[in-house]
C-alpha positions as CSV (number, residue, x, y, z in Angstrom):
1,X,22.3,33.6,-19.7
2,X,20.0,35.9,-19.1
3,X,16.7,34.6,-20.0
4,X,17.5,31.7,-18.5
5,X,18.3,33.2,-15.1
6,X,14.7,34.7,-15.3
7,X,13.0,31.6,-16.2
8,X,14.5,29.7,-13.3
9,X,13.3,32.7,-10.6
10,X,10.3,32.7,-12.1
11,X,9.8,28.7,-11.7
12,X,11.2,29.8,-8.2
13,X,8.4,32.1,-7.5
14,X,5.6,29.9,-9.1
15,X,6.8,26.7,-6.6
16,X,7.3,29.3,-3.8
17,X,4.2,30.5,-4.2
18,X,2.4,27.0,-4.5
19,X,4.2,25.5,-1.2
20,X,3.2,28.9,0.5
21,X,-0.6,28.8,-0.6
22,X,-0.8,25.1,0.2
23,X,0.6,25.6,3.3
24,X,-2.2,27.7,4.5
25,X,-4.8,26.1,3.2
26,X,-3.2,23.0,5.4
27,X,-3.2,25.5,8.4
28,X,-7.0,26.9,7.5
29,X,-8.2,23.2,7.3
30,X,-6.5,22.5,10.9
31,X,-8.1,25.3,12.0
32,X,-11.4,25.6,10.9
């Protein structure tokens, strides 16, 4: 159960991390 776990956070972190850097390139292009 165990790796599993850590697969799934680390798909977590890699979607997190793809919503969050998408997000501000959204806000940069609003901005700029």
């Amino acid at each position: 159960f165990t790796g599993v776990n850590q697969g799934r956070s680390a798909m977590q972190t890699l979607i997190i991390g793809a919503l969050a850097s998408s997000a501000a390139f959204g806000l940069a292009h609003l901005f700029s």
